[in-house]
C-alpha positions as CSV (number, residue, x, y, z in Angstrom):
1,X,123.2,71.4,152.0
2,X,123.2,70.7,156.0
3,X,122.7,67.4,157.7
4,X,122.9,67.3,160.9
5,X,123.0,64.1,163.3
6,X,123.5,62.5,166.8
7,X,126.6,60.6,166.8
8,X,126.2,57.7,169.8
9,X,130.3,57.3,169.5
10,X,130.7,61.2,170.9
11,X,131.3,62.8,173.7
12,X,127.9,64.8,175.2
13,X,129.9,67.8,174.4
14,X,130.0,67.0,170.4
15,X,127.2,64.2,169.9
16,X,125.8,66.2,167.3
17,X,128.4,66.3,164.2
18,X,127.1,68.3,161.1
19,X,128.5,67.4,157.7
20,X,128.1,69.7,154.6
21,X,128.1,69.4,151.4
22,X,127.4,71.3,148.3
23,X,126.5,70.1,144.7
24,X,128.6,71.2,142.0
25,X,128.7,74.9,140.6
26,X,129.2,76.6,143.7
27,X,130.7,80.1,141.8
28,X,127.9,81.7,140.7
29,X,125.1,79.8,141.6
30,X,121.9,81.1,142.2
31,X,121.2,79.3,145.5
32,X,118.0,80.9,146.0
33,X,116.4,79.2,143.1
34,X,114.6,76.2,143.2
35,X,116.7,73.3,142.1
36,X,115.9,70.3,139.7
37,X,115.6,67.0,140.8
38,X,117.8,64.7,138.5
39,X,117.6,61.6,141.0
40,X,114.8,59.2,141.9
41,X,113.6,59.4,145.5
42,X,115.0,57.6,148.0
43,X,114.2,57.0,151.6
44,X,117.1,55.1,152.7
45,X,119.2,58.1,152.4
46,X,117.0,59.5,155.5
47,X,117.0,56.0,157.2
48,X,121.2,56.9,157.3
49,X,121.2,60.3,158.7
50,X,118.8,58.9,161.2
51,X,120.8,55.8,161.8
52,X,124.2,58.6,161.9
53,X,125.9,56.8,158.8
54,X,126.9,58.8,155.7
55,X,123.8,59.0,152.6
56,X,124.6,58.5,149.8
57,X,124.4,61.6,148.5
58,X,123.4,65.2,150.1
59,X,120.2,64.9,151.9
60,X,117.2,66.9,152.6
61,X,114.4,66.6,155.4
62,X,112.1,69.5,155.6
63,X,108.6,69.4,157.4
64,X,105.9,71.6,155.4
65,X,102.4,71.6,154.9
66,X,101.4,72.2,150.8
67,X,98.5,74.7,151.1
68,X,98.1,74.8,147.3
69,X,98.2,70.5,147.2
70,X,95.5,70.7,150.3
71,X,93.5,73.7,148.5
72,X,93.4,71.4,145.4
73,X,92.3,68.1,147.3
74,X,90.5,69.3,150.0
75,X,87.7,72.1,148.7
76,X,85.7,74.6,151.1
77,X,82.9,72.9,152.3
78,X,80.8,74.8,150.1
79,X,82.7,73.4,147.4
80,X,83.0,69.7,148.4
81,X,81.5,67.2,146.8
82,X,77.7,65.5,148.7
83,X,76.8,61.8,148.2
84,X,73.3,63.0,149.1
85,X,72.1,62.4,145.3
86,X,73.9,59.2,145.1
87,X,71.0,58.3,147.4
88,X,68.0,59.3,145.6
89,X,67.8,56.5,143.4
90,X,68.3,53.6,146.4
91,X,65.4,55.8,148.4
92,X,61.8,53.9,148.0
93,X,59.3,55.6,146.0
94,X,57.5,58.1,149.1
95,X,60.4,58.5,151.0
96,X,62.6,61.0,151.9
97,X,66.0,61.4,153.8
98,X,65.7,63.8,156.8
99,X,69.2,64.8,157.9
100,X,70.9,65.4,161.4
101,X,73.5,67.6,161.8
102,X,77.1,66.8,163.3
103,X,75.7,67.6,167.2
104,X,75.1,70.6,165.8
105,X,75.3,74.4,168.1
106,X,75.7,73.5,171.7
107,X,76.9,70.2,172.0
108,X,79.6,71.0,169.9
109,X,80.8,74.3,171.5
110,X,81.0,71.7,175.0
111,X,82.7,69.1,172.9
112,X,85.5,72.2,172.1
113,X,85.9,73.4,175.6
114,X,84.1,71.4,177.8
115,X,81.0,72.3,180.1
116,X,82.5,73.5,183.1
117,X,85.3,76.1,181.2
118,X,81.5,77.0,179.2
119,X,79.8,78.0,182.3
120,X,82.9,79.8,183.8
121,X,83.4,81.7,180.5
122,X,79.7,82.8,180.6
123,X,80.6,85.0,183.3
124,X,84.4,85.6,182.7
125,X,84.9,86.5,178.8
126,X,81.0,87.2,177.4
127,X,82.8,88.2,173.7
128,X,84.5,84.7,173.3
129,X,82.0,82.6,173.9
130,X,80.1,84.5,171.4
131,X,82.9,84.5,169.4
132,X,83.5,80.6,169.7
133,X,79.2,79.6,169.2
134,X,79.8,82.2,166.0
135,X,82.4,80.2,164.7
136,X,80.1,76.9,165.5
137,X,77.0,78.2,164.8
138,X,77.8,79.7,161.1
139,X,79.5,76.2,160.1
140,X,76.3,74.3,160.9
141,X,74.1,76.9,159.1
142,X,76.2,76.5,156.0
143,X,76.1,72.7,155.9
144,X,72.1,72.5,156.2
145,X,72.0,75.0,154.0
146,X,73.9,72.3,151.5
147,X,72.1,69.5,152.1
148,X,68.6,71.3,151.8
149,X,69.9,71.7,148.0
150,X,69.4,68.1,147.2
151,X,65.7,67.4,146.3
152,X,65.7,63.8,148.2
153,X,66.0,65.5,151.9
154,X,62.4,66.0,153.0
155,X,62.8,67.8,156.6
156,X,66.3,68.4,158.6
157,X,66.4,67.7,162.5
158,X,68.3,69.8,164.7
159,X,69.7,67.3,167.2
160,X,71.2,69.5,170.1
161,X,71.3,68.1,173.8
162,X,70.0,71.2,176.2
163,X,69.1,70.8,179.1
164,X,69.6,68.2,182.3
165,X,66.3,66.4,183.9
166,X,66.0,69.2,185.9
167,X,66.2,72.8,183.5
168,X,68.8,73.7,180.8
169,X,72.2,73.1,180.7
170,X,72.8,77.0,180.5
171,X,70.7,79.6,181.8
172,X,67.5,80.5,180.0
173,X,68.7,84.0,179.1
174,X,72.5,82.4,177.7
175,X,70.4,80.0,175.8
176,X,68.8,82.4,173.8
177,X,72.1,84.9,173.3
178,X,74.5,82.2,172.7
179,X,72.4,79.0,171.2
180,X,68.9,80.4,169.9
181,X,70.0,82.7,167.3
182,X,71.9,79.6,165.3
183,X,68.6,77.3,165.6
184,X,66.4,80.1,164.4
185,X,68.9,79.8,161.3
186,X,68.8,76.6,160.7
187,X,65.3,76.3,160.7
188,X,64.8,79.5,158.5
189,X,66.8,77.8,155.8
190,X,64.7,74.7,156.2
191,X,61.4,76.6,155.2
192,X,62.9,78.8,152.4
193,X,64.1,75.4,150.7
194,X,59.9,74.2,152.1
195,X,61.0,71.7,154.1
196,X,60.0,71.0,158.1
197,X,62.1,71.3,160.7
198,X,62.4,68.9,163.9
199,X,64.4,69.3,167.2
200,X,65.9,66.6,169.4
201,X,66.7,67.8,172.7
202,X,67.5,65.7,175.2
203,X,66.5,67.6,179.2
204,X,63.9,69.6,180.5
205,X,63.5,72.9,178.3
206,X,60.1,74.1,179.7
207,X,62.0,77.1,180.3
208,X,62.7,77.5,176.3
209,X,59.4,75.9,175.0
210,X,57.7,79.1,174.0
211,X,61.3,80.2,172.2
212,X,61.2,76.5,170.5
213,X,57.8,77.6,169.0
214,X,57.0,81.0,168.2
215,X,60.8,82.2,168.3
216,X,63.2,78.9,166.0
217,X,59.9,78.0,164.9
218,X,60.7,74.9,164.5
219,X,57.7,72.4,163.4
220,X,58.1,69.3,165.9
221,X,60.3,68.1,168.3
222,X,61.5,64.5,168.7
223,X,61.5,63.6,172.8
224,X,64.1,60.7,174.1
């Protein structure tokens, strides 16, 4: 194998020095197969290259991310394990949890890109903010969609900021292309499973009231 290292004792023409070495059976070895570890781990051969003194024996650093180790420990979101039934039995006889979502369509497509490149991309590059509130939008349908499985969850609120004291945060007619269409979801899913659906909304959204009721539907909304 190759280590390479900076040398602090040579001349900026040569400060880095490579030393290589091979294990035994050179002739005939299949180098491309994966060899067998006959040693135990140990760091302190790193801590030498790094410290440009010799390891003791041939040493290998590699950087790599192990996609079948992540598959294995981290599942799809659709697969992943929920704590919401660990709850049931701690929930007082009546009660019921109503879940909020992770900031949920819009404030999480500003929290991405921030409002200012949002407003300039309305009008620059239409098909990737659609493309980018897709990508939002189709993650926070999925993971109501999960909770709404668990039989302790009595209603899910829609917490999404829209609008300034004044009117929305993006035009009426951007609101209902690019943010709507994900709430309407969201609150379909809630009455298939026959739960209610609430919105928070922080701002003035007089100009998306009459889309809040008759178009998401949605059965309430919570005022700040």
């Amino acid at each position: 194998m190759c280590v390479k290292r900076w040398s602090s004792t040579s001349t900026p023409t040569n400060r880095m020095t490579t030393t290589t070495e091979r294990s035994e059976g050179g002739a005939g070895k299949d180098w491309g197969a994966a060899p067998k570890c006959t040693a135990e781990p140990d760091f302190e051969n790193l801590l030498a290259v790094l410290r440009c003194d010799r390891p003791a024996r041939p040493t290998l650093f590699e950087f790599f991310l192990n996609e079948r180790l992540h598959a294995k420990l981290a599942p799809p979101p659709e697969n992943a394990p929920s704590n919401l039934d660990r709850l049931e039995p701690e929930t007082r006889k009546g009660m019921k949890l109503i879940v909020n979502g992770p900031n949920v369509v819009l404030e999480n497509v500003i929290r991405l890109i921030g409002f200012e490149n949002l407003c300039l991309m309305t009008a620059d590059d239409e098909s990737l903010v659609s493309d980018m509130f897709e990508q939002v939008g189709s993650r926070i349908v999925r993971y109501y969609v999960r909770c709404l499985q668990h039989g302790v969850v009595g209603a899910v609120i829609g917490n999404d900021d829209w609008g300034f004291r004044s009117q929305t945060m993006l035009s009426p007619d951007d609101m209902r292309k690019f943010v709507c269409p994900w709430h309407r979801q969201i609150v379909a899913a809630a009455h298939a499973a026959g739960r209610p659906a609430i919105l928070h909304s922080c701002g003035n959204l007089d100009e998306v009231l009459t889309d809040i009721i008759v178009d998401m539907q949605y059965d309430g909304e919570q005022c700040a």
